[in-house]
TORVOTOR-863241 format. One record per residue (C-alpha): x, y, z. Coordinates in steps of 0.5 Angstrom, whole numbers. Each point is the difference from the previous one (the first is absolute). Layout:
<sites>
     X     Y     Z
     X     Y     Z
...
</sites>
This chain:
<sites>
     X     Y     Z
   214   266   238
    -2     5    -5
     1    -3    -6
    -5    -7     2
    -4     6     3
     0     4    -8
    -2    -7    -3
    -6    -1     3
    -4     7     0
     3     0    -6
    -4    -7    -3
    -6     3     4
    -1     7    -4
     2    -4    -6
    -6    -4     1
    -4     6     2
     2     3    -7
    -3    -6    -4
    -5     1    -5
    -5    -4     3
     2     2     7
    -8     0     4
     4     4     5
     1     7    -2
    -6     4     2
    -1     3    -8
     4     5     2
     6     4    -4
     2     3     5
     2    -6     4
     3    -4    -6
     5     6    -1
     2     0     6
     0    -8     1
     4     1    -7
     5     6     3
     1    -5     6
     2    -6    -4
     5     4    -4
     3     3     7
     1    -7     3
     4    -3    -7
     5     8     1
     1    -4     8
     2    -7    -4
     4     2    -5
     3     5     5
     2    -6     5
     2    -4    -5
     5     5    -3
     3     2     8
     0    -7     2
     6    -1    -5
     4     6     3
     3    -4     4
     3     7     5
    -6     1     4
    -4    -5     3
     0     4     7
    -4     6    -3
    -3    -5    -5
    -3    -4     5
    -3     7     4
    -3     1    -6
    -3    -6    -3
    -3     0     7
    -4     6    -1
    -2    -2    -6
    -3    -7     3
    -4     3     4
    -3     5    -3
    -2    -5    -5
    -3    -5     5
    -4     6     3
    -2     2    -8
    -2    -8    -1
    -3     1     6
    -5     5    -2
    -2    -3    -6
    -1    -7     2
    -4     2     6
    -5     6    -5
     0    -7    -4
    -3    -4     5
    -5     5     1
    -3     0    -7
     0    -6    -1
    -4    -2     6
    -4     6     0
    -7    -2     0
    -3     4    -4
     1     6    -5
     0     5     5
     5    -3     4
     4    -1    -6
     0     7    -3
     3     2     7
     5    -5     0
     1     2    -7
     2     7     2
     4    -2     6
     4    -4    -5
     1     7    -4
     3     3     7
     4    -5     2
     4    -1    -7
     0     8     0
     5     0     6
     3    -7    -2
     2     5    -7
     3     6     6
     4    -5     3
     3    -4    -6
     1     7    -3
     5     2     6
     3    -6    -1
     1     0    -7
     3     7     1
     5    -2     6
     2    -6    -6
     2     5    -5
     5     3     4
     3    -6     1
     0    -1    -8
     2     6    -1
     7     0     5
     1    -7    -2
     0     2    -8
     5     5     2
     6    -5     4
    -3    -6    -4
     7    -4    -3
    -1    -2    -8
     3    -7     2
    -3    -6    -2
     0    -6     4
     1    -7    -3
    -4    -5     4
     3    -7     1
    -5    -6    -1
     0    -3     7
    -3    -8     1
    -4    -3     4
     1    -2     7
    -1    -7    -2
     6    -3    -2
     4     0     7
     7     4    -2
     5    -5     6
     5     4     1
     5    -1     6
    -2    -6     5
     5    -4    -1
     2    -2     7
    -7     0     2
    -2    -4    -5
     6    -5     2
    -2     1     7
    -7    -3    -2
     2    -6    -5
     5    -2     6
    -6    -1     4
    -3    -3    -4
     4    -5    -2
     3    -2     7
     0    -7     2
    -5     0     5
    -6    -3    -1
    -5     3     5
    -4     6    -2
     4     6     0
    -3     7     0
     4     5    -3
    -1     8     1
     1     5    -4
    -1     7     4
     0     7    -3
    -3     7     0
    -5     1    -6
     3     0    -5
     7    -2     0
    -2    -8    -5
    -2    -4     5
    -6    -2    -6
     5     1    -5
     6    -5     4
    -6    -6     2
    -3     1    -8
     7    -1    -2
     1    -6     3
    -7    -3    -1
     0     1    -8
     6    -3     0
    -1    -7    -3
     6    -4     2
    -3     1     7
    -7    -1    -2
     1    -7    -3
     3    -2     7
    -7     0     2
    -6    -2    -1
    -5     4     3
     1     8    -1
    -4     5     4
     0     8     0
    -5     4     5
     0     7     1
    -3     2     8
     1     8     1
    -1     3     5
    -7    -2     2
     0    -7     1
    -6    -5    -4
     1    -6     2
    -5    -3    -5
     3     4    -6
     6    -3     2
    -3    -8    -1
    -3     2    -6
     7     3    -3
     4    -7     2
    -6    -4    -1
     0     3    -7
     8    -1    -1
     1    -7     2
    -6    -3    -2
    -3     3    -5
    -6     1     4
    -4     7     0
    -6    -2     4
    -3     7     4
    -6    -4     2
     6    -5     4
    -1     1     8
     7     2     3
     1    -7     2
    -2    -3    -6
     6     4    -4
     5    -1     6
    -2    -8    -1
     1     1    -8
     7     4     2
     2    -6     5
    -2    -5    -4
     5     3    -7
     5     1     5
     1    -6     3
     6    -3    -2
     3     4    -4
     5     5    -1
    -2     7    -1
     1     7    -1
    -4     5     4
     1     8     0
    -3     4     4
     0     8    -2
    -1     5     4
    -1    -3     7
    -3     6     7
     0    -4     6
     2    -7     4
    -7    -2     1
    -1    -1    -8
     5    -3     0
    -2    -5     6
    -6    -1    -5
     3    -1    -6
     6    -4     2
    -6    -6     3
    -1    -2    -7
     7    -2    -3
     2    -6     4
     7    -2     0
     2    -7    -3
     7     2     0
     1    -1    -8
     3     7    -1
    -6     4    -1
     1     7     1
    -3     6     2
     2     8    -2
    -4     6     3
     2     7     0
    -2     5     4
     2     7     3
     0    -2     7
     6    -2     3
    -4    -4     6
    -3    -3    -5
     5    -3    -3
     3    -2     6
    -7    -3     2
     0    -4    -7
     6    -2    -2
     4    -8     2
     4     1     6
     6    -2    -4
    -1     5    -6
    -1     7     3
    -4     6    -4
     4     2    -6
     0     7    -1
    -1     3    -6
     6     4    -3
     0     8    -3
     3     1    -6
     6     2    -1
     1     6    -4
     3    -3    -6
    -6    -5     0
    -5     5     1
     3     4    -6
     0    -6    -5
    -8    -1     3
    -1     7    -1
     2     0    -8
    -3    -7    -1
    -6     2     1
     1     7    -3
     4    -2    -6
     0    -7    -1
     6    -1    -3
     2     6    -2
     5     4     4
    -2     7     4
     2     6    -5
     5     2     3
    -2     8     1
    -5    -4     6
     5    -5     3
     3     5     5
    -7     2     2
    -3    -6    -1
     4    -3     5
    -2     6     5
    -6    -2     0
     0    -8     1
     5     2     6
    -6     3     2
    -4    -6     1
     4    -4     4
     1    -6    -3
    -8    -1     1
    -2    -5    -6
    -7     3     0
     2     7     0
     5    -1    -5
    -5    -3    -5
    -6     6     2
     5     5    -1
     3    -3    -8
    -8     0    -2
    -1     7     2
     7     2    -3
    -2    -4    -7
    -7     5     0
     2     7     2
     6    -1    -6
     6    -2    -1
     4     7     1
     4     4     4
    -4     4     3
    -5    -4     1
     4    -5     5
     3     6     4
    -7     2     1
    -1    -7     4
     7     0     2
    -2     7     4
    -6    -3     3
     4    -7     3
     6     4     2
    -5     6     5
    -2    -6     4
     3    -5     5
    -2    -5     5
     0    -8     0
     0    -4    -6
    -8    -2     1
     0     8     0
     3     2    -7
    -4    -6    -2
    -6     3     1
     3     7    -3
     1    -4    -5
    -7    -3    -2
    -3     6     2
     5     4    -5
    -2    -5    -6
    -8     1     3
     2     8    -1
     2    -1    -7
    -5    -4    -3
    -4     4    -5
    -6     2     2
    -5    -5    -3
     3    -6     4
     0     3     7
    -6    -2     1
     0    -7    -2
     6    -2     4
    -3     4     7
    -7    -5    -3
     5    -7     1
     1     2     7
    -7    -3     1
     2    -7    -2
     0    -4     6
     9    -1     2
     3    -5    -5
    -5    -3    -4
     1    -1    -7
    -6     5    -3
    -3     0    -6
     1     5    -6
    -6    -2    -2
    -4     3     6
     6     6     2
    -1     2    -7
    -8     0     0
     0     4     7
     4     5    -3
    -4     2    -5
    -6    -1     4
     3     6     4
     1     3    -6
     8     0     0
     1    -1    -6
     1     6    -6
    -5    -2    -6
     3     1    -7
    -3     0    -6
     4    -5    -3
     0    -5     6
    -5    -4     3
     2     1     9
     1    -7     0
     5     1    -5
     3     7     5
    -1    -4     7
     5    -6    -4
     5     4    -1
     0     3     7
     1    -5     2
     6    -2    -3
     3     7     0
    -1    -1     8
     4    -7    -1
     6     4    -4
     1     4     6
     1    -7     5
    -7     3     3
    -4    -6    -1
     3    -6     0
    -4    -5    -7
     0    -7     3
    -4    -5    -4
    -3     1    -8
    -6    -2    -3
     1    -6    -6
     0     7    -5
     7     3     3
    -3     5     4
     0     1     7
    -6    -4     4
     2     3     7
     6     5     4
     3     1     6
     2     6     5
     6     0     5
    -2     1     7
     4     6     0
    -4     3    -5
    -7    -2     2
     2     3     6
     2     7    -4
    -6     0    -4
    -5    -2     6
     4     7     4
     0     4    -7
    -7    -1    -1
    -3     2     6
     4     7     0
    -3     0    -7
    -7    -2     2
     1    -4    -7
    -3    -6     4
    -1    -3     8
     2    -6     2
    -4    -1     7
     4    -5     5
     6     0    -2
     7     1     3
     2     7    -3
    -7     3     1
    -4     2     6
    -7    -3     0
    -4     6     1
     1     7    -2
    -4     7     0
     1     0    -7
    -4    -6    -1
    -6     3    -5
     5     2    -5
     4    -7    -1
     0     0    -7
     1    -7    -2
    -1    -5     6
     3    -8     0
    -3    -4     6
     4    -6     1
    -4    -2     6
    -3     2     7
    -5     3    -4
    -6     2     4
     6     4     5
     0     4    -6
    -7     1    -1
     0     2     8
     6     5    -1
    -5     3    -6
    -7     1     3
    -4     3    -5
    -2     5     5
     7     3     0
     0     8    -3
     2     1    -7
    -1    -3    -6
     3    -7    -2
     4     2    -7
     3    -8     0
    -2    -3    -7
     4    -7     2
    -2    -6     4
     5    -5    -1
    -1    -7     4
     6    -4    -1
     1    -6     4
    -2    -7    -1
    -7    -1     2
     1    -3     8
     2     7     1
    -5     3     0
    -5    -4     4
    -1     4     5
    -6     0     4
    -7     5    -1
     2    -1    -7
    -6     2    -3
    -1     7     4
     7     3    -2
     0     1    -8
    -6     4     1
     5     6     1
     2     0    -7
    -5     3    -2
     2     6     3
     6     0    -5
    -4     3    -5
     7     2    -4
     2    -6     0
     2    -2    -8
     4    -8     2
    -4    -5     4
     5    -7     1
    -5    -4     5
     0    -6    -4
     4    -4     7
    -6     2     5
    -6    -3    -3
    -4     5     3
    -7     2    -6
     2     7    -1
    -7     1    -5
    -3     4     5
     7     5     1
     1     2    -7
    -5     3    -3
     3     7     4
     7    -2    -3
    -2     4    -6
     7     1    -2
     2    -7     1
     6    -2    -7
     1    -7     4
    -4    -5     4
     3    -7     2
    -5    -3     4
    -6    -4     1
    -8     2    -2
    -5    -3     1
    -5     5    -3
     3     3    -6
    -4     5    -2
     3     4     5
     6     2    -5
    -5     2    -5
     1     8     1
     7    -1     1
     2     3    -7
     8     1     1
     1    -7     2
     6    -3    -5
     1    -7     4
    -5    -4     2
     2    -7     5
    -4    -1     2
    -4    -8     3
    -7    -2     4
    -1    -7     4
    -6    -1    -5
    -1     1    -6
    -2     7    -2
     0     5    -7
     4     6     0
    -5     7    -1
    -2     2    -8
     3     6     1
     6    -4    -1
     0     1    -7
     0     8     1
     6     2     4
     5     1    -5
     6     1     4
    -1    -8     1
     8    -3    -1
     0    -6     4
    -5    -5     2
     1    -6     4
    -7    -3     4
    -1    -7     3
    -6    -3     2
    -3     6    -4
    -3     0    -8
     0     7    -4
    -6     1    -3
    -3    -1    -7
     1     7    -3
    -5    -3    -5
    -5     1     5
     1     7     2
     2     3    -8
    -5     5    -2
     2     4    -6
     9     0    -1
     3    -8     1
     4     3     7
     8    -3     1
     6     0     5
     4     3    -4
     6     2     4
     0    -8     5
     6    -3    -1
     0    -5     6
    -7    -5     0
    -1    -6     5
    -7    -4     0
    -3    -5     0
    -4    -4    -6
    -7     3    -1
    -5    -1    -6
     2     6    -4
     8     1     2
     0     0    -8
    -4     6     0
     4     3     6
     7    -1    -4
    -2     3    -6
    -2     7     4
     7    -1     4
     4     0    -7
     7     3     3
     1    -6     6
     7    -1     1
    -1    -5     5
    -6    -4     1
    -1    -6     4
    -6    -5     0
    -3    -3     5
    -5    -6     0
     0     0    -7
    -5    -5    -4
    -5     1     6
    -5     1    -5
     3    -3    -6
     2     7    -3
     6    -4    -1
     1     2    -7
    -3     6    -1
     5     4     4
     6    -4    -3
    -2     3    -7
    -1     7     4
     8     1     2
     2     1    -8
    -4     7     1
     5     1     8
     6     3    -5
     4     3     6
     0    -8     4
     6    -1     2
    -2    -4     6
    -6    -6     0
    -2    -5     7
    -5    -4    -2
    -3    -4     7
    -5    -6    -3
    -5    -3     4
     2    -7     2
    -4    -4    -3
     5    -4    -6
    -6     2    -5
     5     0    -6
     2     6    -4
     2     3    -6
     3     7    -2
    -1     2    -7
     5    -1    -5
    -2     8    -1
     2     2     7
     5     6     0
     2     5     5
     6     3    -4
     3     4     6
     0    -5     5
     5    -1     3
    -1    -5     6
    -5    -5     1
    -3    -5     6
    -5    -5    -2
    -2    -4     7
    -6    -6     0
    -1     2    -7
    -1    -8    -3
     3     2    -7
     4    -6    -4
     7     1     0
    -1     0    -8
    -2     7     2
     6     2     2
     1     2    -8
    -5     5     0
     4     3     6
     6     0    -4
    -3     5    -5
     0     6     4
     5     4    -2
     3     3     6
     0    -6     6
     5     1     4
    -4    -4     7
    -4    -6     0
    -2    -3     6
    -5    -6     0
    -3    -2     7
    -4    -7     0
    -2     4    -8
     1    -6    -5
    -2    -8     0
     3    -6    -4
     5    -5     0
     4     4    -5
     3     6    -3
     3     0    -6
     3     6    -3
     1     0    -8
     5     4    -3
    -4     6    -2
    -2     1     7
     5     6     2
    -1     3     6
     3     6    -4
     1     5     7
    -1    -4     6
     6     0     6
    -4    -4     6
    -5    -5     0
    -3    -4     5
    -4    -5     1
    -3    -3     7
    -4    -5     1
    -1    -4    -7
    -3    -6     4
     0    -5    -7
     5     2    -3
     5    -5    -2
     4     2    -6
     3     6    -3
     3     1    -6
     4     6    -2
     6     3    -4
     4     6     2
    -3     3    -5
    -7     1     2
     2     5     6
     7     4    -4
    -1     5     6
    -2    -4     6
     4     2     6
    -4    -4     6
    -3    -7     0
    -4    -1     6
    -4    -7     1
    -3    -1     6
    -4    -6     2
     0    -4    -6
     0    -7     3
    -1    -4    -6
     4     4    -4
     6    -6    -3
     5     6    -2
     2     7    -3
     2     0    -6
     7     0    -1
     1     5    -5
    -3     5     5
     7     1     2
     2     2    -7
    -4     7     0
     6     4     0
    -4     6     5
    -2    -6     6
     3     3     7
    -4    -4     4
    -4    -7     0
    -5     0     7
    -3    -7     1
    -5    -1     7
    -3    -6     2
     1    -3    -6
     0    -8    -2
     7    -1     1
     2    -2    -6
    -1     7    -1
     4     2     5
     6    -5    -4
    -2     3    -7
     2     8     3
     7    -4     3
     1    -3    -7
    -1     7    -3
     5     4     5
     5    -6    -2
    -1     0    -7
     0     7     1
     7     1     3
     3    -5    -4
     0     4    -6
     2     7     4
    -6     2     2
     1     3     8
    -5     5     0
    -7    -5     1
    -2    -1     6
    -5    -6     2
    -4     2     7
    -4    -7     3
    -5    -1     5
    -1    -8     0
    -8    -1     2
    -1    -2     7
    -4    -6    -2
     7    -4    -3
     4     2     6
    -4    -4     5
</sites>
């Protein structure tokens, strides 16, 4: 992966090139030539970027990218391992002969980049020579999000006639298909449609995979048909929840991806038969499955390919919304949809890479060469056409779609962590005037416009919260990224668990059976390990695997590794990484946190102790510092450790911690925060000074305050100001409701939740009080609350209301209803008077036309007894 690869030594030589770098040896020399090889590296990028959008030779360009990769892996390499070396070095003489083998080694880095650099200007040259003058037209492409239906309609018939019959027993329908074909697709069409969902009383989606998790499963019904989300619950106490709320009652339950007859034997124990007419929809890919599932009278219903009409239609809606196929394509386009054999998933993946590469005639024929050189079965030339999409993603996102691989199958990933990761990994290209979060965004996007990644559910603010991938897809991305050597997925169906090769792994992702791992890599194996990322992505019980306290100690033998995710082993890594000298990223548990002391390229620290610790005074030195997150862990007083200059974090934009005496001090030497949560705040009665210290957090724009629970009362100031912020969680935090008329002054809210935040049997809102920009408020837990007054026009932009656990509320108010931006009111275990009053809305709602409000209830389970 060249480009990733690029990225990477590129942003360490950058570093090296700083003014305040302490690692150049104080020679000129060796800042020409760590200036010479940068140079080199940006003539590589912007060479790749340019090839990749000739779309004519992505054979020879892959021979050639290879190259590339690996003489910069050998090139980062070097550097990385002369670093170690002067960093470690014991005394001066050791650091000057560390020093001159670093001179050495950048020497023959500068000889092998400029080969390469010469082997490139004769391909610029060529190409410059044939190079056409069109200018391609690029059609803006939407997200996979909104599910295009497009054919189906026996299928779909076939379903609502199941579900309609007149038999009262249980049925099970089956729906049975390659992946692929819309066998999702089919069922969430079913599911979504409201004239059958309100023929049932209890709805219930749940997602197996592959590898069945009989717990994770209960969890997900539970969370469904209940309400209940409890994972400190056993299993039988889950299933004694899921029985209770099913006794009796009609429901719908779609079980999706389905792998074999032994989980549907566990499964199926827990939804009883009170031949009411429930019913159950699965789907899978296995035909003797669906034949062991489905009720005898009821045979398996085997999803239909697409038509070709109905496959042109999916094509250019997906491609053109409602505009038509310029005519110029028709002909050429419909080639290429022949090609993929009415395969939903093909044609959805082949329009995004269409949309991309640009809407012209030359551009088409090119993929329509390619599909047309290959042949076999419709499984087959689905997989030519994901890898052909993957071929033709530019450069900068190969790599972040390889990485999305790791995420274990069918689980819904959050862009939040997928987004961190890549620019741990240093994925992501830095630009002037964008921040890498800003950049990792809109590659995310970009990804979901070519129907790579699926966006499943969003944030109350709009955007996307967590994404999918297609099993067919991930599978592509786990057989690319060991070709490529971008990352290594240990134990997975696609990968040998064991290679000669396993001291240059790149990037390692261990779901589970790690300490076979460490067997596999004993440190005594020849050659240097070049790995520089350790990844553990499992869900704790994993990795429970004896002689736990013996096997991390091997990490330390990775003296290169850059990225440490080992927050779900539980192990105390104090006294490994001192030797990481390179770590960017740590996720796990310290207990003695001086060992991160020396660790002066750390740009993320989350980090959390079993008891309460203080994180080292160097802390306020490293000034690659953009994320801080520590639990049980206060950062020090930087008062304490001043000398002459007033020391600042100047490039933190994420920090997490608990309350401590001198947090207002802390926040006004972190003055470009963007996000900051607090915990415990008002522990040492530092209530208000930090509260008057967010006006000087300019760039605020997201705030969580955890108080401690102890019902003192507070106020916030009527001076409090944070003119950026744009969502806010307030928890525990005593206020009176009068105070939300000082929340109601920030300019830019957008996000309001409040958890168990206020007290008082009131909240009566003048009609001054606006809530100029605030489109979702939630408030949880008002234990006293009793009245609320309001108009529409206090909340103009509201979207979202959601109440949840007001038992002494006696209503909404009614002209809620009124705000014209309302889509959605969400009322759980709330007094059922409340519940009546959000039905009074809907219907007053509808009577004046209004059809695009939705109310969603939970009642409480304490007025269903």
């Amino acid at each position: 992966m060249a480009y990733a690869c690029i990225s990477s030594l590129m942003q360490t030589l950058q570093q090296l090139l700083q003014s305040k770098s302490s690692l150049i040896c104080e020679s000129p020399i060796q800042q020409k030539l760590v200036e010479s090889s940068y140079q080199s590296l940006c003539a590589l990028q912007v060479f790749l970027e340019d090839t990749t959008n000739e779309a004519n030779d992505i054979e020879n360009l892959k021979i050639l990218e290879k190259k590339i990769k690996d003489v910069v892996y050998k090139a980062e390499d070097r550097v990385d391992s002369c670093l170690t070396n002067m960093i470690l070095a014991d005394n001066e003489d050791d650091r000057k002969k560390a020093c001159k083998f670093f001179n050495e080694e950048l020497q023959q880095v500068e000889t092998e980049f400029d080969s390469l650099r010469k082997e490139v200007m004769v391909i610029e040259f060529n190409k410059r020579r044939s190079k056409s003058t069109e200018l391609a037209a690029t059609t803006s492409f939407s997200s996979i999000e909104e599910t295009t239906y497009v054919g189906m309609k026996k299928d779909y018939k076939a379903i609502l006639n199941c579900l309609n019959a007149q038999t009262k027993e249980l049925i099970v329908i089956s729906l049975v298909g390659m992946g692929g074909i819309g066998k999702t697709t089919l069922a969430r069409k079913v599911f979504g449609n409201s004239t059958i969902r309100d023929r049932f009383e209890k709805h219930a989606w749940v997602t197996i995979s592959e590898q069945y998790n009989k717990r994770q499963m209960l969890l997900e019904v539970a969370s469904s048909i209940s309400g209940v989300n409890n994972e400190e619950m056993s299993n039988d106490e889950l299933m004694v929840i899921v029985y209770r709320s099913l006794k009796g009652r009609r429901f719908l339950i779609v079980i999706d991806d389905l792998w074999s007859t032994d989980a549907w034997d566990q499964m199926r124990r827990i939804f009883q038969n009170d031949n009411n007419k429930s019913r159950i929809i699965l789907t899978t890919r296995l035909k003797h499955v669906a034949d062991y599932a489905s009720s005898p009278e009821f045979p398996p219903h085997d999803v239909s390919f697409l038509s070709f009409k109905d496959s042109w239609k999916l094509f250019t809606k997906r491609l053109f919304k409602k505009d038509r196929c310029p005519p110029q394509l028709r002909k050429i386009g419909k080639h290429i949809i022949q090609q993929c054999q009415g395969l939903p998933l093909s044609i959805i993946v082949i329009a995004g890479l269409l949309g991309k590469i640009g809407v012209t005639y030359d551009n088409w024929k090119k993929i329509e060469e390619n599909l047309k050189s290959f042949h076999g079965s419709v499984l087959e030339q689905c997989q030519a056409i994901l890898s052909l999409s993957y071929n033709y993603l530019p450069p900068y996102l190969k790599a972040c779609f390889l990485y999305i691989g790791g995420f274990p199958e069918d689980m819904e990933i959050r862009v939040s962590k997928m987004m961190s990761s890549w620019i741990a990994e240093q994925f992501i290209k830095a630009t002037r005037d964008k921040r890498l979060e800003v950049v990792a965004e809109e590659y995310v996007q970009e990804l979901m416009d070519r129907s790579l990644i699926l966006g499943k559910t969003r944030k109350p603010n709009g955007r996307f919260k967590t994404c999918k991938i297609h099993d067919l897809l991930r599978q592509l991305c786990i057989r690319e990224a060991q070709i490529q050597n971008v990352v290594h997925f240990p134990y997975s169906d696609h990968v040998l668990t064991y290679s000669d090769d396993i001291n240059d792994r790149r990037r390692v992702m261990i779901p589970f059976l790690i300490e076979d791992y460490f067997c596999d890599h004993p440190s005594q194996m020849s050659g240097k390990i070049t790995t520089r990322s350790l990844i553990f992505m499992g869900a704790g019980k994993s990795y429970l695997v004896p002689e736990i306290n013996h096997w991390p100690d091997s990490i330390s033998d990775f003296k290169l590794l850059k990225v440490l995710d080992a927050r779900e082993i539980g192990y105390d890594f104090s006294n490994i990484i001192p030797q990481l000298v390179h770590l960017r990223y740590i996720d796990a548990r310290i207990e003695d946190p001086s060992s991160l002391a020396k660790l002066f390229n750390l740009q993320t620290i989350i980090v959390y102790s079993r008891r309460n610790v203080q994180l080292p005074a160097e802390i306020w030195t490293m000034s690659e510092i953009k994320h801080v997150d520590i639990e049980q862990m206060d950062m020090p007083n930087p008062l304490s450790i001043e000398e002459q200059q007033p020391l600042f974090l100047n490039n933190l934009q994420r920090l997490a911690l608990n309350s401590s005496p001198f947090l207002a001090e802390i926040l006004k030497r972190t003055p470009n925060v963007d996000k900051l949560k607090i915990r415990a705040a008002n522990t040492h009665n530092e209530w208000s000074d930090f509260v008057d210290c967010l006006i000087n957090l300019q760039r605020l724009e997201k705030l969580s305050i955890t108080a401690t629970v102890d019902n003192s009362p507070r106020i916030l100031s009527s001076a409090f100001c944070a003119p950026n912020l744009k969502q806010l969680r307030l928890a525990y935090t005593s206020l009176a409701w009068e105070e939300m008329d000082v929340l109601a002054n920030l300019p830019n809210l957008e996000v309001l939740k409040a958890d168990s935040a206020f007290n008082g049997t009131d909240w009566t809102l003048s009609e001054d009080v606006v809530f100029q920009k605030l489109k979702y408020l939630r408030i949880w837990s008002a234990d006293d609350l009793e009245r609320w007054e309001a108009t529409s026009d206090n909340f103009p932009m509201l979207e979202q209301l959601v109440l949840q656990l007001l038992e002494e509320l006696e209503e909404i108010p009614q002209s809620v209803g009124e705000i014209m931006t309302l889509k959605l009111v969400q009322v759980e275990y709330c007094n059922p008077a409340v519940d009546t009053s959000a039905r009074n809305i809907l219907e007053d709602q509808q009577g004046w036309g209004n059809c695009e409000l939705q109310i969603q209830i939970v009642p409480s389970l304490k007025y269903l007894i």
